[in-house]
C-alpha positions in Angstrom: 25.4 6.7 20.2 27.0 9.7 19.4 30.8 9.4 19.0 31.3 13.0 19.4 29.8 13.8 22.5 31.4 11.1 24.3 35.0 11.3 23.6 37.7 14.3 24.1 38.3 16.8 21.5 42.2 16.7 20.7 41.4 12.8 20.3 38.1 13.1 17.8 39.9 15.4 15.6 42.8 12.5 15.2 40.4 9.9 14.6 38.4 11.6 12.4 41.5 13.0 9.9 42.4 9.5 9.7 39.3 8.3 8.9 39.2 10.9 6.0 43.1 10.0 4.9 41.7 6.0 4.1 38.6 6.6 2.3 40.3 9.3 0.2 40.0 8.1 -3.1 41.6 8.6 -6.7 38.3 8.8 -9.5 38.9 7.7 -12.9 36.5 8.7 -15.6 36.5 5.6 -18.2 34.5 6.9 -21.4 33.1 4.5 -23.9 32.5 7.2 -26.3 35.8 7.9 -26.8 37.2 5.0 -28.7 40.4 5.3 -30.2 42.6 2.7 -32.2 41.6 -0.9 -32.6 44.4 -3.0 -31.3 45.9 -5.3 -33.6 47.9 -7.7 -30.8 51.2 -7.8 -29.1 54.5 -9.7 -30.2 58.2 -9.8 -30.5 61.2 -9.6 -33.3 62.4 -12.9 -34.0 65.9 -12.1 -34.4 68.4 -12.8 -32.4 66.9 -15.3 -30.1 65.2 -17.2 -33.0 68.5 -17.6 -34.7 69.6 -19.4 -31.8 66.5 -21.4 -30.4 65.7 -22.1 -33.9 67.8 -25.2 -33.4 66.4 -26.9 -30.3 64.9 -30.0 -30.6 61.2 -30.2 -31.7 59.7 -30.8 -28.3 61.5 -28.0 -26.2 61.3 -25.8 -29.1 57.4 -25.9 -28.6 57.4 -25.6 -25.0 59.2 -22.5 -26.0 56.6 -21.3 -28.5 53.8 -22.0 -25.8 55.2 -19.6 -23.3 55.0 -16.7 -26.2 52.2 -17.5 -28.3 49.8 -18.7 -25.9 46.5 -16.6 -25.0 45.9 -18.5 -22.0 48.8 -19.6 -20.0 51.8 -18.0 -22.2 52.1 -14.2 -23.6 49.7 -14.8 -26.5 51.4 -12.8 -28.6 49.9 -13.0 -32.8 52.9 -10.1 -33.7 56.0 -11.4 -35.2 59.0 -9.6 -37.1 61.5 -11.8 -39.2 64.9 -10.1 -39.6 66.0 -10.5 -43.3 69.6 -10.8 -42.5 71.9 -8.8 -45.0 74.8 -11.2 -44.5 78.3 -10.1 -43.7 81.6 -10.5 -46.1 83.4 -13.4 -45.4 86.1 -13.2 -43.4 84.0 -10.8 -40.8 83.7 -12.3 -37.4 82.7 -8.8 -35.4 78.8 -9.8 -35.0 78.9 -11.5 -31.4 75.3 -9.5 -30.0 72.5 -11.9 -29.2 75.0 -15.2 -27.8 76.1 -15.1 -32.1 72.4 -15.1 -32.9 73.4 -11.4 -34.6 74.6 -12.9 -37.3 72.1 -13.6 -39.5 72.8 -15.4 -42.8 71.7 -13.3 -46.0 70.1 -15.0 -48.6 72.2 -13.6 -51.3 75.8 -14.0 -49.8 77.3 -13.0 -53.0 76.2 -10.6 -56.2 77.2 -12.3 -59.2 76.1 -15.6 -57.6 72.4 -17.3 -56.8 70.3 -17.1 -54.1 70.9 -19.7 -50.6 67.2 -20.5 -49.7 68.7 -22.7 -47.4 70.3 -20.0 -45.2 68.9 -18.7 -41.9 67.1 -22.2 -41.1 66.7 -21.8 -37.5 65.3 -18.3 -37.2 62.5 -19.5 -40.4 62.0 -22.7 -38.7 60.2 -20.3 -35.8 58.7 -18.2 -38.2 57.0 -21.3 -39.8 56.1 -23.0 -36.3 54.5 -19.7 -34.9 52.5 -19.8 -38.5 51.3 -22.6 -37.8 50.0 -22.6 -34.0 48.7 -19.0 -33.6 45.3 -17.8 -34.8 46.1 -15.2 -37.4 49.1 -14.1 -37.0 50.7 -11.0 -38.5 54.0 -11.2 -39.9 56.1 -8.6 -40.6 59.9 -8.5 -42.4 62.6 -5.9 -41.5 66.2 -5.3 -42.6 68.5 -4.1 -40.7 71.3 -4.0 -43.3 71.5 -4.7 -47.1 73.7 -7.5 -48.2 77.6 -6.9 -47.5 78.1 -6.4 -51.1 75.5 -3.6 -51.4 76.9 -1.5 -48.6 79.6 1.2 -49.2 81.6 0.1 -46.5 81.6 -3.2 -47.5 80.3 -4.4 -44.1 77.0 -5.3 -42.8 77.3 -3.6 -39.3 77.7 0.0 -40.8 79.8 2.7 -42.1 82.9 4.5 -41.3 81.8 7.0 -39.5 78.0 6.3 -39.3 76.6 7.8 -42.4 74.7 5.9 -45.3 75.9 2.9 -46.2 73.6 1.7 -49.0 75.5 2.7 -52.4 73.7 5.6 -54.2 72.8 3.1 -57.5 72.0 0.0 -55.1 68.3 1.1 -54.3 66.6 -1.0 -56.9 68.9 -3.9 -56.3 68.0 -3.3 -52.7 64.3 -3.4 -52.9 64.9 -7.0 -55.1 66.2 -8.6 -52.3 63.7 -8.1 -50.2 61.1 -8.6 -52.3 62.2 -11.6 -53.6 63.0 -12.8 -50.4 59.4 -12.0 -49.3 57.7 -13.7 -52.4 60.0 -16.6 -51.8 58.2 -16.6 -48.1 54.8 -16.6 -49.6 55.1 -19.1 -52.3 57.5 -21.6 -50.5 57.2 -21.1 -46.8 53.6 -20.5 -46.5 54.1 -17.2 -44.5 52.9 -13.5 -46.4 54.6 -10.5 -44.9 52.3 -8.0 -44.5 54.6 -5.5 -44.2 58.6 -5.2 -45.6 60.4 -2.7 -43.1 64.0 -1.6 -45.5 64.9 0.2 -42.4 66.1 -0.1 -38.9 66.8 3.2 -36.7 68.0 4.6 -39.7 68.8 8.5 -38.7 70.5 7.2 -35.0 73.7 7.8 -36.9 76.2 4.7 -34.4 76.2 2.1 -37.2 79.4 1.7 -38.0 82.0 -0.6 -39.5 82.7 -3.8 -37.2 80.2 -3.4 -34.6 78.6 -6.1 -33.0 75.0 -6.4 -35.1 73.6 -5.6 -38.6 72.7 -1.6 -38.6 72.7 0.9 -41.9 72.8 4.4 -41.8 69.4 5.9 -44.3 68.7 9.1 -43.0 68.1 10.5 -46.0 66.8 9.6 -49.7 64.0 7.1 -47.2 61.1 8.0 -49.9 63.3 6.4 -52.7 63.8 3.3 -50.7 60.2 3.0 -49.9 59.1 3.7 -53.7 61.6 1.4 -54.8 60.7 -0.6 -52.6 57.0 -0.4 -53.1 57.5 -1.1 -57.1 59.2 -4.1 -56.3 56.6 -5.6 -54.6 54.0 -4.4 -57.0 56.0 -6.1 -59.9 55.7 -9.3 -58.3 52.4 -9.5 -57.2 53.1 -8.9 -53.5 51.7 -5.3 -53.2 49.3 -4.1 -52.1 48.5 -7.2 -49.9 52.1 -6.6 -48.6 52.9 -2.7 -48.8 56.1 -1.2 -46.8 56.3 0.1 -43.7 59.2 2.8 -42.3 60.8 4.1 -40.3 61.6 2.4 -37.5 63.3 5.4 -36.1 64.7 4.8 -32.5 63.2 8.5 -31.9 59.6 8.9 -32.0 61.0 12.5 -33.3 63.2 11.3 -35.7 59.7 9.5 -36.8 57.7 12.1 -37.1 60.0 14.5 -38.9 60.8 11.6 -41.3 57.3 10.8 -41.9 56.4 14.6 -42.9 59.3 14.4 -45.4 58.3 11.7 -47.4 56.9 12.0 -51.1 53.5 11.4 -52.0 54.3 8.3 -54.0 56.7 7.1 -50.7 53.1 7.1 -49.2 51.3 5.8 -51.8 53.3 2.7 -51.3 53.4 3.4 -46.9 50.7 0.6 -45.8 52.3 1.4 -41.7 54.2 3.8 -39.9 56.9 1.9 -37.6 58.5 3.4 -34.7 60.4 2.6 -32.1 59.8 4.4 -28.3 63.4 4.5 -26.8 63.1 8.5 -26.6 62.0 11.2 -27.1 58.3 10.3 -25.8 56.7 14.0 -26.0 56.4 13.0 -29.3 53.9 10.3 -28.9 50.7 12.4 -29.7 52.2 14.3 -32.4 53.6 11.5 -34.2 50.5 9.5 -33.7 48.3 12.7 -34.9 50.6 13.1 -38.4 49.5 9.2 -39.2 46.3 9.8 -38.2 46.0 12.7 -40.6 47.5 10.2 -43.4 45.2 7.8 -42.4 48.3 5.4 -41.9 48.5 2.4 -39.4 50.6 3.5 -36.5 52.9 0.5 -34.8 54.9 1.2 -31.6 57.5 -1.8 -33.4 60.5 -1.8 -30.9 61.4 -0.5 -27.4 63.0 -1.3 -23.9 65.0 0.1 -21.3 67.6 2.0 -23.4 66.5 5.4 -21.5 65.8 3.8 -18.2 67.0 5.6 -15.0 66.3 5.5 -11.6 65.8 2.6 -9.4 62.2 1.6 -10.4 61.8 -1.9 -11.2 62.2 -2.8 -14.7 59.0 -4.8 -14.6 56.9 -1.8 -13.6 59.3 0.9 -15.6 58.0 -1.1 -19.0 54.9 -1.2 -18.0 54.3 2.6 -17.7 56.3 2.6 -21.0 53.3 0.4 -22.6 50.8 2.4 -21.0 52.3 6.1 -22.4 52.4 4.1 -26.0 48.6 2.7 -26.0 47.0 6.2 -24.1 49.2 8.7 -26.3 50.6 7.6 -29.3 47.8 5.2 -29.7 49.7 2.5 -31.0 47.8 0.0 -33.2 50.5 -2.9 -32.3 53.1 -3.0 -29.4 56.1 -4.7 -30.2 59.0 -5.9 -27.5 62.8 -5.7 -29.1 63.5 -9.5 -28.2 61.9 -11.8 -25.7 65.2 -13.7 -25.0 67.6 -11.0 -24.5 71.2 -12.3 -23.1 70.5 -8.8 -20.8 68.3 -9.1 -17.8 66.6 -6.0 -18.2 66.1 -6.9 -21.8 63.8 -9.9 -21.5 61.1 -11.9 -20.7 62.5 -15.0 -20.8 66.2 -16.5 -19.9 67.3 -18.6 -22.4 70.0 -21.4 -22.0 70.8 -22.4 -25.5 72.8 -25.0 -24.5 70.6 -26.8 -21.9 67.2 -25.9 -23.9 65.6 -24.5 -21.2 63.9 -21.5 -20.5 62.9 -19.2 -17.2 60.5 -16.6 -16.9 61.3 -13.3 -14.9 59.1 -10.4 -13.6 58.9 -9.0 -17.1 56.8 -11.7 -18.6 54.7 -11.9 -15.5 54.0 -8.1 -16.5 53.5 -8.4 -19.9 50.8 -11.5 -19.3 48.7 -8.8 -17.1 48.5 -6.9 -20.2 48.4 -9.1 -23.4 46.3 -11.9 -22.0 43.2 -9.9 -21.2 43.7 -6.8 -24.1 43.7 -9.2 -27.0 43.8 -8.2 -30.9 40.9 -6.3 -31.7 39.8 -4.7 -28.9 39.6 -1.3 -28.9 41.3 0.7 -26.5 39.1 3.4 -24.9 39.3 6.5 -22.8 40.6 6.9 -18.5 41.6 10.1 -17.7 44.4 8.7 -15.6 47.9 8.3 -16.7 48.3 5.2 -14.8 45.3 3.4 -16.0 44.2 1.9 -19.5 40.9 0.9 -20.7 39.9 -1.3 -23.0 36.8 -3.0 -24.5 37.3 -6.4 -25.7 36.0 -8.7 -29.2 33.5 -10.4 -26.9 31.9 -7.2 -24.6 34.5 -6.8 -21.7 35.8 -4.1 -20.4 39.5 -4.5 -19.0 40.5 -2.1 -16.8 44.6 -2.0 -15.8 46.1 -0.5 -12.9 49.7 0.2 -12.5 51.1 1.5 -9.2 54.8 1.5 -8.9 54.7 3.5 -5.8 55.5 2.5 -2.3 52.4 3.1 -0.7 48.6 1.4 -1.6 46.5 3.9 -3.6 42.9 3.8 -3.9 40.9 4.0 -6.9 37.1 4.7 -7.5 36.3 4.2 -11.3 33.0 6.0 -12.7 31.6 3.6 -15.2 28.1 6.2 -15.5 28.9 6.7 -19.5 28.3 2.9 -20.3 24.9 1.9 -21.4 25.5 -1.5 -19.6 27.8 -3.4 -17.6 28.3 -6.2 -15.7 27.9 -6.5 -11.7 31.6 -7.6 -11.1 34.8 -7.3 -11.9 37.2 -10.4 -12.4 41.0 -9.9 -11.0 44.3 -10.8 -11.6 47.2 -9.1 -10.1 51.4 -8.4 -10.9 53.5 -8.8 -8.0 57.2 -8.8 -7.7 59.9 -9.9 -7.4 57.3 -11.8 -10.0 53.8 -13.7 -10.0 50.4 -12.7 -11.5 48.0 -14.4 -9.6 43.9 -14.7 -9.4 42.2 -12.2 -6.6 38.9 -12.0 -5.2 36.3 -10.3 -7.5 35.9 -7.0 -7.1 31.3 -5.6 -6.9 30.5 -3.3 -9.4 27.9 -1.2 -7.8 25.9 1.7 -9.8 27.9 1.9 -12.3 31.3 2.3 -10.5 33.6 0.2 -8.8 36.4 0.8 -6.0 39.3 -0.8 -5.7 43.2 -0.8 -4.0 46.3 -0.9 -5.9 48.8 -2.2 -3.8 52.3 -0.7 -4.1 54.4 -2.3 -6.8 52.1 -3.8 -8.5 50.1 -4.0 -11.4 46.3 -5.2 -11.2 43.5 -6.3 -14.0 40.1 -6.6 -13.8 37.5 -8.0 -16.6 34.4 -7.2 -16.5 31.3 -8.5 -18.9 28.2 -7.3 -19.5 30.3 -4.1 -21.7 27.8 -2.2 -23.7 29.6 1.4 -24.9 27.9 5.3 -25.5 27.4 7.0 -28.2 30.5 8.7 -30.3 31.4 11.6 -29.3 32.4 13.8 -32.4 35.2 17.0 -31.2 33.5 20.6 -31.5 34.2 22.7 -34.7 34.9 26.1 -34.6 34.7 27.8 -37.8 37.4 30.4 -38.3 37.4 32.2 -41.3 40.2 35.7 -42.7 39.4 37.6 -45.7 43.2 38.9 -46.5 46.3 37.7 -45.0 46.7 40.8 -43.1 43.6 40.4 -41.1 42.0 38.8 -38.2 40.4 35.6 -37.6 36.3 36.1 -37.7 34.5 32.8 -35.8 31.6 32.5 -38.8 30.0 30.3 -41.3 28.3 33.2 -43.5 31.1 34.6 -45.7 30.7 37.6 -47.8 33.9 38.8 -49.5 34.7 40.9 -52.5 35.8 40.1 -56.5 39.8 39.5 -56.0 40.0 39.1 -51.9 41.9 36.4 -50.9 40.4 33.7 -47.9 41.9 31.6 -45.6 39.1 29.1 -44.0 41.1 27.6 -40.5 38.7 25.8 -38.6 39.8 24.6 -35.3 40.4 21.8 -33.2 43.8 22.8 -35.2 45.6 19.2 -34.4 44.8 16.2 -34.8 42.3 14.3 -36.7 41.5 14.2 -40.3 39.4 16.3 -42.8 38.4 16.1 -45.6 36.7 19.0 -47.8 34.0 18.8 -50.2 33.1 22.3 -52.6 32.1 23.8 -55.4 34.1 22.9 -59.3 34.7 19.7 -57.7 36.8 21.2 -54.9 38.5 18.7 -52.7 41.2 18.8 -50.0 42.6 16.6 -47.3 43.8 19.8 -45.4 42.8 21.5 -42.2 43.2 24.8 -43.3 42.0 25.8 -47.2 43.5 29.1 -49.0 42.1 31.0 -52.1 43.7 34.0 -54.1 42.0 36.3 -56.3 38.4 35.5 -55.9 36.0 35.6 -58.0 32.0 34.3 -58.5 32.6 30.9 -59.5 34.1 29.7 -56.5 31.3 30.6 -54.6 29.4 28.7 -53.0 29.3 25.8 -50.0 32.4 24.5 -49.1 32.1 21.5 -46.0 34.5 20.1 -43.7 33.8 16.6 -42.3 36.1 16.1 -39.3 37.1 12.9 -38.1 38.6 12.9 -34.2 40.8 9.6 -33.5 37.7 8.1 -31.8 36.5 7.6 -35.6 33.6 10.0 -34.8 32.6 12.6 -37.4 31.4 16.2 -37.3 31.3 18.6 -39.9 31.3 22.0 -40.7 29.6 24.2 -43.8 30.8 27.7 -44.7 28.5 29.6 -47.2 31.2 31.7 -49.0 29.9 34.3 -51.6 32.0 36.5 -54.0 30.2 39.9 -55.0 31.4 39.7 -58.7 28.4 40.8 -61.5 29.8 38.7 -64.0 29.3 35.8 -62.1 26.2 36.1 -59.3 25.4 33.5 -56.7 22.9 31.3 -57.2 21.9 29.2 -54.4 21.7 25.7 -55.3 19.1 23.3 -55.5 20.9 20.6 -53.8 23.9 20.3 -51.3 26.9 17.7 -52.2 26.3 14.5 -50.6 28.6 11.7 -49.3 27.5 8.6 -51.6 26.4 6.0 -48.7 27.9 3.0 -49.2 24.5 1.0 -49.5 23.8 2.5 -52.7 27.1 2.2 -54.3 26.3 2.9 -58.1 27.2 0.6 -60.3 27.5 -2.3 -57.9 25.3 -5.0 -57.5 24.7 -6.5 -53.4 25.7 -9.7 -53.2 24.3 -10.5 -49.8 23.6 -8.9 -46.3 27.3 -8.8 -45.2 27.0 -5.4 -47.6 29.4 -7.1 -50.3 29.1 -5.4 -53.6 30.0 -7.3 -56.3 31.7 -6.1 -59.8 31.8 -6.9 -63.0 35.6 -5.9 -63.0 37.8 -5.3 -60.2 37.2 -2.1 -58.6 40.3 -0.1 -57.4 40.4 1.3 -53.7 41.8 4.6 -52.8 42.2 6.6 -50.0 41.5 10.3 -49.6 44.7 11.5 -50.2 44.2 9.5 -54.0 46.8 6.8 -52.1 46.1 3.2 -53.9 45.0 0.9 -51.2 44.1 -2.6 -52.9 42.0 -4.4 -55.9 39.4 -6.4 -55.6 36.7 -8.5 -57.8 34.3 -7.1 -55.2 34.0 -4.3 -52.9 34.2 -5.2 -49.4 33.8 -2.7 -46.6 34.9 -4.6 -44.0 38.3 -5.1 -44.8 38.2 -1.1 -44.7 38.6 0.5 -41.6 35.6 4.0 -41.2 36.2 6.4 -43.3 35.8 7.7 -46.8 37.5 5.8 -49.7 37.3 7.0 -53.9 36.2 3.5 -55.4 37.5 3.4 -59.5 35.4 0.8 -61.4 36.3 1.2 -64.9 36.0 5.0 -65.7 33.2 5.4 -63.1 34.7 7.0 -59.9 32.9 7.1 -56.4 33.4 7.9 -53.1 32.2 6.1 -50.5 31.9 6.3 -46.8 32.8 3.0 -44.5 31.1 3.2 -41.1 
């Protein structure tokens, strides 16, 4: 029958707009061949609530432990950061935050007297626990203050006026501490830091004198506190299997500008790059492009509510603030401030020291819709929606996370056409205020897409198997070259240029990424954009630019660059430079099909930028994420490309 003729106008044009207004749909593009960072897990600082919970009794203790660490009914978080307290002067009461749990103990109350190893039980007596029932966990140690006696003030909470508070010939001393206290970890305790952190929100400028927690004014002189720091550790063994991480700036801008400051030998001995996301969160992708471009590890290591406004729910607020960290700043790690904040807003968990006990709120319901299905090393992938995240999973799942904090049900049509394969249904769990995350029905995956409704207020994920990715997808190079400063940009490969011009050789995209540049008289360069004065015939030749986008896919560039100088004519080559292939390492014998090379002597690893990375008996590409790397073995020198 046809509707149409048997009905009045006015009424058919009603029907049919609303007919239009529910099958309107939001489409979502999810790319496979854009990969980006490989996610190392989710976790928590111990401190304060560890001080404090660190002295339940065994049995509630673990229940507590289960709720965080936990893949499949807890928070199954593998991340965990141990405050090295600095310990305050006796006779200083002022450190109340955290129920008391912000005063740590230091393990070197006094300076002329020995080390306390049997300070700070309870928050350690976590530390060990979580060691001991979570699959490879990462551990990480931060300061938030140096010992009382190393301050200037005299007073672990700050300065006067909230200026630097470390004393000017206290660095080394510094750096002892906490590399003692780390080695002490790793030899007595069982637990290796991978990471020392000798900061904590270092250039906010409010830590002052009798406050309420540990805090330390460093806003400047950071790249002698990380070498310091980093020589430490190397004298006793520690380094490079534990390297130092900084900032920890409460400002992803205060991160990034701090991080383009530091010294070449500060990032020699920089293993991560810490910040915290409280503000400032138009930073993300620049920050997350200038460690990129170092080729350093990039943690989002602290955040919460400090910039909330508005009436949205706390629950989905965070949620959107996980989502913004993962899609833009590309986070390798996400790190909450403190599970059991006294604050509502703060935490996951209400503690109640006294009565052992412990009460999940809407937060951890949230976080569980994340860190249960997105677990370490999955690599999070590309949606080209704000309000989604992607991810492909260890075992070949795609996870797919929705968050709607609106008031009305929005549809969603996901295009799943790049994927080689995938499964023919989509497994669903679903946030829900005022707070559950409960199973839902599965959801068909039908030629390659799937459509689904996010309800208001609410935040829904769905699994799917079957996940087989596309190719890499390397960005586009445009090759932009100017002969003389005072001159234009020419878009070309081919350059001709005279005996004393000088050449500026830009190519574009001009963010982001990292290149590295291969020429002639062993030319090399880690820069995007490459500058010569006074030319002349022996630096002609083929200079090439391998790109590598933060989807670890490579494209490259050549630029044929010849100087017209008589006394020194162009020759064209026989051969072009080649990247050594790791498979035919010289020098190295395979020791079997994993493509281990072994050594007669421990071969030294290096990145690009010449930064010393680790040695090893053997070399092992695995433990390297792609890229290229100068291998030393003895006096031979090669570099090598990880894939």
């Amino acid at each position: 029958m046809n509707f149409l003729s048997h009905c009045m106008v006015p009424s058919c044009i009603a029907v049919a707009a609303f007919s239009v207004a529910v099958s309107a749909q939001t489409k979502v593009i999810v790319d496979p061949g854009k990969k980006y960072q490989v996610f190392e897990g989710w976790g928590t600082s111990l401190c304060w609530w560890a001080v404090k919970a660190g002295a339940w009794s065994e049995e509630n203790r673990s229940k507590l432990i289960g709720a965080i660490a936990d893949p499949d009914t807890g928070l199954g978080y593998t991340i965990f950061r141990y405050n090295i307290g600095g310990g305050d002067q006796p006779g200083h009461n002022h450190l109340t935050k955290g129920d008391g749990g912000g005063k740590v103990p230091g393990y070197k109350p006094t300076e002329k007297g020995d080390y306390d190893w049997t300070a700070d039980p309870y928050q350690r007596a976590i530390a060990i626990e979580l060691s001991k029932r979570v699959k490879d966990p990462i551990f990480e140690a931060f300061s938030n203050s140096p010992p009382w006696w190393m301050t200037k003030s005299g007073c672990v909470s700050g300065s006067s006026d909230g200026s630097d508070n470390l004393k000017p010939d206290y660095f080394d001393d510094f750096a002892d501490y906490l590399s003692e206290v780390a080695l002490h970890f790793k030899t007595d305790w069982g637990i290796t830091f991978r990471t020392v952190e000798p900061f904590n929100e270092p250039s906010a400028g409010w830590w002052k004198s009798n406050g309420g927690q540990e805090g330390c004014g460093f806003k400047n002189n950071q790249s002698q506190m990380i070498v310091e720091l980093g020589k430490a550790l190397q004298k006793k063994g520690l380094f490079p299997e534990t390297s130092v991480s900084a900032a920890d700036e409460t400002s992803i801008k205060q991160a990034h500008d701090q991080l383009g400051n530091y010294t070449a030998e500060a990032l020699s001995y920089l293993g991560q790059v810490n910040t915290h996301s409280y503000s400032d969160g138009s930073y993300r992708k620049q920050l997350f492009n200038r460690a990129f471009g170092l080729n350093k590890r990039l943690w989002q290591s602290e955040t919460g509510p400090l910039s909330k406004s508005g009436d949205e729910h706390i629950a989905l607020w965070m949620a959107n603030v996980i989502i913004q960290d993962l899609r833009d700043m590309h986070a390798e790690a996400w790190i909450d401030w403190q599970i059991g904040d006294p604050a509502e807003n703060w935490r996951s968990l209400a503690l109640n020291h006294s009565k052992q006990t412990f009460t999940p709120n809407a937060r951890y319901y949230m976080h569980a819709a994340f860190s249960r299905y997105i677990r370490p090393g999955s690599r999070i992938i590309d949606s080209d929606n704000g309000n989604t995240l992607a991810a492909l999973t260890p075992d070949g799942a795609l996870v797919l996370i929705v968050r709607n904090s609106g008031s009305s049900d929005v549809r969603y049509s996901f295009d799943l056409g790049e994927f080689v394969k995938i499964g023919t249904s989509a497994k669903v769990v679903r946030f829900e205020l005022p707070g559950s995350l409960k199973a839902q029905d599965d959801i068909a995956v039908s030629g390659k897409a799937l459509s689904m409704t996010a309800k208001a207020n609410t935040i829904t994920t769905m699994v799917i198997d079957g996940a087989e990715g596309g190719a890499c997808k390397p960005d586009s190079i445009i090759p932009y070259v100017k002969i003389h400063s005072n001159s234009g940009w020419d878009e070309t490969t081919d350059v001709k240029l005279n005996k004393g011009d000088s050449l500026v050789i830009g190519p574009h995209p001009w963010e982001g990424g990292r290149w590295v540049w291969t020429g002639p008289k062993n030319f090399s360069s880690t820069s995007r954009e490459i500058r010569f004065k006074k030319m002349d015939g022996t630096m002609s030749g083929y200079y090439k630019a391998v790109h590598t986008n933060a989807s670890g896919c490579e494209g490259s560039v050549t630029f044929k660059v010849v100087v017209d100088d008589p006394d020194h004519p162009f020759v064209e080559p026989d051969t072009t430079v080649q990247d050594t292939p790791v498979v035919a390492l010289p020098g190295l014998a395979r020791e079997n099909a994993n493509g281990i090379f072994r050594a007669d002597a421990p071969v030294q690893v290096f990145d690009m930028l010449g930064s010393f990375l680790k040695s090893m008996p053997e070399f092992r590409p695995q433990l390297f994420r792609p890229g290229i790397y100068i291998v030393k073995q003895g006096n031979n020198i090669h570099q090598v490309r990880v894939r």
